[in-house]
ZAPA-44221 format. One line per 3 residues: number of its first residue (from 1); for each residue x negated, y negated, z negated of C-alpha. Coordinates in nm, 2 decimals, always signed. Layout:
NUM> X/Y/Z; ... .
end
This chain:
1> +0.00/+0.00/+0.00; -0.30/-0.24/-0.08; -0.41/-0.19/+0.25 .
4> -0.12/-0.25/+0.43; -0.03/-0.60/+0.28; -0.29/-0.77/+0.50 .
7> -0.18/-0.63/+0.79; +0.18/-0.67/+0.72; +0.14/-1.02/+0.66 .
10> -0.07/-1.04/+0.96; +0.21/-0.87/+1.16; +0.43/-1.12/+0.99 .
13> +0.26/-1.43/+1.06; +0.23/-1.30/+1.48; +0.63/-1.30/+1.45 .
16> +0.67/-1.58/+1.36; +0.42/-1.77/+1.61; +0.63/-1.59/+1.86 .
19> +0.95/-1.64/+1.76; +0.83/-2.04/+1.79; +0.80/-1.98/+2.16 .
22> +0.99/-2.13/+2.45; +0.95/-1.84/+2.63; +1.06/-1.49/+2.58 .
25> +0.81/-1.21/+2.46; +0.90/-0.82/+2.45; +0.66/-0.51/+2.41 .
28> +0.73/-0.18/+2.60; +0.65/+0.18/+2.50; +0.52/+0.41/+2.74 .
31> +0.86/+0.57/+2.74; +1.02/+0.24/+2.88; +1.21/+0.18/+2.56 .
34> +1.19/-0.14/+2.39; +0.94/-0.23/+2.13; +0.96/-0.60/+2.01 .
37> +1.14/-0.84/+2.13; +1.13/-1.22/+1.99; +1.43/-1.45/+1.94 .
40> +1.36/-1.64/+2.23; +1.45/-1.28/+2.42; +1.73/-1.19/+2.23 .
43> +1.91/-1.57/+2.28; +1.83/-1.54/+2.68; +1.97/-1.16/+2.69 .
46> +2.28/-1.29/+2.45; +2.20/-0.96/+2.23; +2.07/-0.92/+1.87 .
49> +1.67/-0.81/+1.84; +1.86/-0.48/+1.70; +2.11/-0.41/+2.02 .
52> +1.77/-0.43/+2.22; +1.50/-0.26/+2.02; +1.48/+0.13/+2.15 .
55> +1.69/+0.09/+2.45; +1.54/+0.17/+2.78; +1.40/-0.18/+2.94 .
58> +1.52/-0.09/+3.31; +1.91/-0.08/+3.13; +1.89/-0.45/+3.06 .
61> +1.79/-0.55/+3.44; +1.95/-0.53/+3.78; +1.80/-0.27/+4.02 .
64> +1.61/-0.50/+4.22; +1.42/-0.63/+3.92; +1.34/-0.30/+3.83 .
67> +1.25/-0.19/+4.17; +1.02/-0.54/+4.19; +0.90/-0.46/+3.84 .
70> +0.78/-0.06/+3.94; +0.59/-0.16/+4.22; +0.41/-0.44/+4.08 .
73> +0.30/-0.18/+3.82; +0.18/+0.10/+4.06; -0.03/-0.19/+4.22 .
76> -0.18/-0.26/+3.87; -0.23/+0.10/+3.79; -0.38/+0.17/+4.15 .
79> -0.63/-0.12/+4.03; -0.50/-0.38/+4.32; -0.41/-0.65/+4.07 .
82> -0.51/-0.68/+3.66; -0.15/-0.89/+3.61; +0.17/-0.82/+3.69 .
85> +0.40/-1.14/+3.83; +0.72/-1.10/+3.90; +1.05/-1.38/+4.02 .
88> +1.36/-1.25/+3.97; +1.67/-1.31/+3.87; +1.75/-1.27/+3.43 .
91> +2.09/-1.04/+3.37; +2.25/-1.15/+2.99; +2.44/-0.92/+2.88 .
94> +2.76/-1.11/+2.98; +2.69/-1.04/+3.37; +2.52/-1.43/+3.37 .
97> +2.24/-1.48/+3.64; +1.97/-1.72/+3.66; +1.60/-1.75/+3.79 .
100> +1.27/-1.65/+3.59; +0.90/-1.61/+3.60; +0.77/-1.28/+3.38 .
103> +0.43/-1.19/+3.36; +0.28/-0.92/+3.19; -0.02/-0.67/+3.16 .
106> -0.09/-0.32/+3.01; -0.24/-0.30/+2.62; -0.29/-0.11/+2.34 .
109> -0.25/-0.23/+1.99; -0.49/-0.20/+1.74; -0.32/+0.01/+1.51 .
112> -0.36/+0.24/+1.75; +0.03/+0.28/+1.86; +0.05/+0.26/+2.22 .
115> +0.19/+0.03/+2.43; +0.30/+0.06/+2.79; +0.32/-0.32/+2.85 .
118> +0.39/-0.69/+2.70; +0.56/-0.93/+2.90; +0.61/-1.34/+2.89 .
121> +0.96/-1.45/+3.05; +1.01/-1.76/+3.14; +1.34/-1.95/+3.25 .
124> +1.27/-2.13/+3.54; +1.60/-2.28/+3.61; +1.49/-2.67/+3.60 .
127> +1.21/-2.57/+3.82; +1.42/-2.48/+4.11; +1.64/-2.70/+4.08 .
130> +1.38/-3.00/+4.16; +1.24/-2.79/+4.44; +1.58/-2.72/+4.59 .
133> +1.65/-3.13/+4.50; +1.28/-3.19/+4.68; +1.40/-2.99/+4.93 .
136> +1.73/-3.14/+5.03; +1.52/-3.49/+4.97; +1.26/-3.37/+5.22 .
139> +1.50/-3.27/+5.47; +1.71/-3.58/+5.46; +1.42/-3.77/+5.49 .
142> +1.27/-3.60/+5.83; +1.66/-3.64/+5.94; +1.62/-3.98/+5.91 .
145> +1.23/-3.99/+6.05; +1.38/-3.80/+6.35; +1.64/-4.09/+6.40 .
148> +1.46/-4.35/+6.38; +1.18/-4.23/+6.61; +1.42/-4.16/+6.88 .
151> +1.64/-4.52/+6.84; +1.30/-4.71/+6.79; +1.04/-4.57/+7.08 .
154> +1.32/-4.65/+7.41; +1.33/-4.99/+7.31; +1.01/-5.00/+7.23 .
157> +0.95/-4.92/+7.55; +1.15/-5.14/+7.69; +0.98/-5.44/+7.49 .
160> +0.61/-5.31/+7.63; +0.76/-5.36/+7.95; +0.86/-5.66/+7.93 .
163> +0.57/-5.79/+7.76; +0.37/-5.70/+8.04; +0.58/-5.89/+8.27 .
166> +0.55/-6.15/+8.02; +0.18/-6.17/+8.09; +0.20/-6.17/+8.47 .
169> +0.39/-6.49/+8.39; +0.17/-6.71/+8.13; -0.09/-6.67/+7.91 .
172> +0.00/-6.71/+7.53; -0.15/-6.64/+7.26; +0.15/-6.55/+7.12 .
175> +0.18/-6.22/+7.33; -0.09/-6.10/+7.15; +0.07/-6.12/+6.83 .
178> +0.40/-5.94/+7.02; +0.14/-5.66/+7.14; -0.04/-5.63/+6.82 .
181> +0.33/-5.60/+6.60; +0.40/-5.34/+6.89; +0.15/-5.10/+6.81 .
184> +0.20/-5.13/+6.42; +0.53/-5.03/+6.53; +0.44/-4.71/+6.76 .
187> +0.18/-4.62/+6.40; +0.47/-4.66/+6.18; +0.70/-4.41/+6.37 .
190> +0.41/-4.20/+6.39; +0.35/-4.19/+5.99; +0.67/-4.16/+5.93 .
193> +0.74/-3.87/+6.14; +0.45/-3.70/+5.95; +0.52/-3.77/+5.59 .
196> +0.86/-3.64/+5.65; +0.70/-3.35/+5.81; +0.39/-3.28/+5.64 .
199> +0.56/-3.25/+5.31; +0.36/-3.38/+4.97; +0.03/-3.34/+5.07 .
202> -0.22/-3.60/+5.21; -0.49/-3.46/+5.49; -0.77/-3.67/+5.39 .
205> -0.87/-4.02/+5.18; -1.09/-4.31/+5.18; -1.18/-4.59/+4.99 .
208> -0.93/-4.88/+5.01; -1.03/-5.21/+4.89; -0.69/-5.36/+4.79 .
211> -0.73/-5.72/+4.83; -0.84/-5.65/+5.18; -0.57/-5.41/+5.25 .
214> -0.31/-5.66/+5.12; -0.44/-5.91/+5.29; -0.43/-5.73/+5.62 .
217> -0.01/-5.60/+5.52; +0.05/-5.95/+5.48; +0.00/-6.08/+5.82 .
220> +0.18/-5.76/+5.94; +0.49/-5.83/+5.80; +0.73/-6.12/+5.79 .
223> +0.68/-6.31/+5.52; +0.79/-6.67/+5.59; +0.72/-6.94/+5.31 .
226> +0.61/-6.68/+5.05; +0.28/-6.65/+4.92; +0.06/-6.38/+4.83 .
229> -0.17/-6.39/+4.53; -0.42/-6.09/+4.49; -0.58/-6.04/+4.14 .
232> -0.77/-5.76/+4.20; -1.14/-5.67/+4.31; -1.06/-5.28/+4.31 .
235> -1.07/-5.03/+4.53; -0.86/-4.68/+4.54; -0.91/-4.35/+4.71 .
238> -0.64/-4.29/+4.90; -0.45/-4.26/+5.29; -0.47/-4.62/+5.39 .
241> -0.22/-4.59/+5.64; +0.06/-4.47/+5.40; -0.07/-4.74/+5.16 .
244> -0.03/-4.98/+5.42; +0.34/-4.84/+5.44; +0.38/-4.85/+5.03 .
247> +0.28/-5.23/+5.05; +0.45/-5.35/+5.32; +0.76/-5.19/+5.22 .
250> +0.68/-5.39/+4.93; +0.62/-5.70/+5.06; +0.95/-5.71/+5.24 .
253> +1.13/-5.60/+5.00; +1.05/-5.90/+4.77; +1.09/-6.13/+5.03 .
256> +1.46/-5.96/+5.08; +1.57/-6.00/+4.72; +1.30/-6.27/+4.61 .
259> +1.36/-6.53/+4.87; +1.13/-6.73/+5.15; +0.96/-6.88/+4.93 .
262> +0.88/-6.58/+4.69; +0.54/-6.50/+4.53; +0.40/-6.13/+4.53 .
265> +0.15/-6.04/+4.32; -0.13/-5.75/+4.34; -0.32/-5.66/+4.02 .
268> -0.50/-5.42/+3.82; -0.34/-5.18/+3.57; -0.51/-4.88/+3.36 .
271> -0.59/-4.59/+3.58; -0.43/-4.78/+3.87; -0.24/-5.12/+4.00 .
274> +0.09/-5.31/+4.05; +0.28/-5.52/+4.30; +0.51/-5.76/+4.17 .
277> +0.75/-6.06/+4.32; +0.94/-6.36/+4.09; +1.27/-6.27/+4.19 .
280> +1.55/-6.16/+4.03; +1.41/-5.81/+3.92; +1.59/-5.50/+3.91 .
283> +1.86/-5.42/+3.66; +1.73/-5.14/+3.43; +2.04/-4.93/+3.47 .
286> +1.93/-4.94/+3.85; +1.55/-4.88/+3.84; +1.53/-4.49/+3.87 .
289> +1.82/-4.53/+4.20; +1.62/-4.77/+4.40; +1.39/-4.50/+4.49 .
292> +1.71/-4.30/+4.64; +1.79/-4.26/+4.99; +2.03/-4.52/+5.09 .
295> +2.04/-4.71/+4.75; +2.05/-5.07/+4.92; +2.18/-5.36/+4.78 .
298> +2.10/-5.56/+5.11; +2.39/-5.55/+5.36; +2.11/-5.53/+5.62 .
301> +1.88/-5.30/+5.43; +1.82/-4.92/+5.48; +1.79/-4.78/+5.21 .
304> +1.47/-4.60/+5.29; +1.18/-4.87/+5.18; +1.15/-4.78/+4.85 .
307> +1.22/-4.38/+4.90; +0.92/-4.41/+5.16; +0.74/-4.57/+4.84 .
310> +0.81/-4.32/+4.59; +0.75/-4.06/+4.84; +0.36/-4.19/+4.94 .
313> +0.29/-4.25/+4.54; +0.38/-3.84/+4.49; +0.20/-3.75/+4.87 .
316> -0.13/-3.90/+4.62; -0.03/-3.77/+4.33; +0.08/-4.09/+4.14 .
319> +0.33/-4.20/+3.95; +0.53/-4.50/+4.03; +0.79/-4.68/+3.82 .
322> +0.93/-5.04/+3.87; +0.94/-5.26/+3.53; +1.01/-5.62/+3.49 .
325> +0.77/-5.83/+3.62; +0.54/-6.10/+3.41; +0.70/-6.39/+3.63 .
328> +1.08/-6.19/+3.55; +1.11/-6.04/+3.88; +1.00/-5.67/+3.97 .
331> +0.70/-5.45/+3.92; +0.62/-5.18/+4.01; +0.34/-4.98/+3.87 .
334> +0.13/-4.71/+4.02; -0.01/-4.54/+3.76; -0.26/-4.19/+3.80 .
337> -0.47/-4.34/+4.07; -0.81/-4.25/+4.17; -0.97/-4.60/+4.12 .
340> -1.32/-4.69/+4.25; -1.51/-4.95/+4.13 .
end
């Protein structure tokens, strides 16, 4: 008896981490009945620890699981894999379905009582439903990408044209700027068609100076009487060309809501940088829908600018979140940067 009171309270102590777990935790014999479950288990199967302990495993899961389950073992035990990973779908015991991750591996206690296996369950519900959200997101996006490169290159075309007629005519220096605005048009299309396309990911980065890269959006865009104040020396690593599209989306949209005459404002932030205007702001009840498809508060708006935002910040793997700015307009932070000195 004085020997087993350590190891009891060792046993004990084990239980009790586990039972503290998130996730649920079983043991299996070799004889495929149930040796410890924790409470986490119990609560997902919508059992007592007791209804489940001794019971055959397999009589708790659908046959598909245990048909996944089998031959992710045989692999293990033919030495193809050291851990077994199964997705399938959880059965309570009220006939109630949902999605979750187990993993589990072959070991022997130390008390020399053999175990077949212990497993780690985890419900992945939440998960699946942002990547079925992403998913319908992404798609609605290169819907719209689609669109909008099919109604935007024919008249395009059409204004090429008849800017080189233009030229056959008179000699302006204005048709450069119409030429210049064209082909920032034609790269647009292009970069939108591939972040709708490409997913998440970014193919390759660079440094980008950001007082040289605002500097360059705002002569790209129309910005009539506003001004542009850069407070920043720093540079990022990043896709220029989707920044470009994260600051001019930026731009205009201050000068939408902000006025003419509005002032945006680059600057520095801890582990990455904001844009701000002096406008009106955004009401707080509003800030996580303005980076929604089609959340617009402009008549003549899309809807799209700040989706296209959001969606370049998590292509870098940022964060982005829109605050009140110093001058009580909006901010929006990009936080998780890469910044270079």
């Amino acid at each position: 008896m004085t020997e087993r009171a350590p190891r009891d309270r060792e046993i004990r102590r084990y239980e009790t981490m586990l039972d503290s777990l998130d996730d649920a935790v079983y043991a299996v014999r070799p004889d495929g009945t149930i040796a410890y479950v924790n409470e986490r288990y119990a609560e997902m199967k919508g059992v007592s620890r007791e209804e489940l302990l001794g019971t055959e495993i397999y009589d708790w899961v659908t046959e598909e699981t245990a048909e996944k389950a089998t031959r992710v073992r045989r692999e293990m035990e033919a030495g193809d894999r050291d851990a077994g990973a199964v997705e399938y779908e959880f059965l309570t015991a009220d006939g109630e379905r949902f999605p979750v991750e187990m993993r589990f591996n072959r070991v022997t206690s130390e008390g020399g009582d053999e175990l077949d296996r212990v497993g780690v369950i985890r419900d992945v519900r939440e998960r699946k439903e942002r990547e079925e959200s992403l998913r319908e997101k992404n798609e609605r996006l290169e819907e719209f990408a689609s669109i909008v490169s099919h109604d935007l290159r024919n008249p395009l075309s059409v204004a090429r044209g008849r800017l080189d007629l233009a030229r056959e005519e008179c000699d302006s220096e204005h048709l450069d700027h119409v030429a210049r605005a064209h082909e920032r048009m034609d790269s647009l299309i292009d970069d939108l068609l591939t972040l709708a396309r490409d997913g998440e990911g970014v193919e390759g980065t660079e440094r980008v100076p950001l007082r040289e890269l605002a500097e360059a959006c705002w002569e790209g865009v129309e910005t009539a009487d506003a001004t542009l104040r850069v407070e920043t020396d720093s540079a990022v690593r990043a896709d220029r060309s989707r920044l470009r599209q994260v600051f001019e989306n930026l731009v205009r949209n201050a000068v939408e809501h902000a006025g003419d005459d509005a002032t945006v404002t680059v600057g520095d932030l801890d582990g990455g940088f904001y844009v701000s205007d002096d406008g009106p702001g955004i009401p707080e009840a509003d800030r996580e829908a303005v980076f929604e498809a089609g959340f617009t508060t402009n008549d003549g708006g899309t809807g799209f600018g700040l989706e296209i935002v959001e969606a370049v910040a998590a292509a870098h793997g940022w964060d982005v979140r829109v605050t009140d700015g110093a001058d009580g307009g909006a901010r929006f932070e990009f936080t998780g940067v890469d910044v270079l000195d």
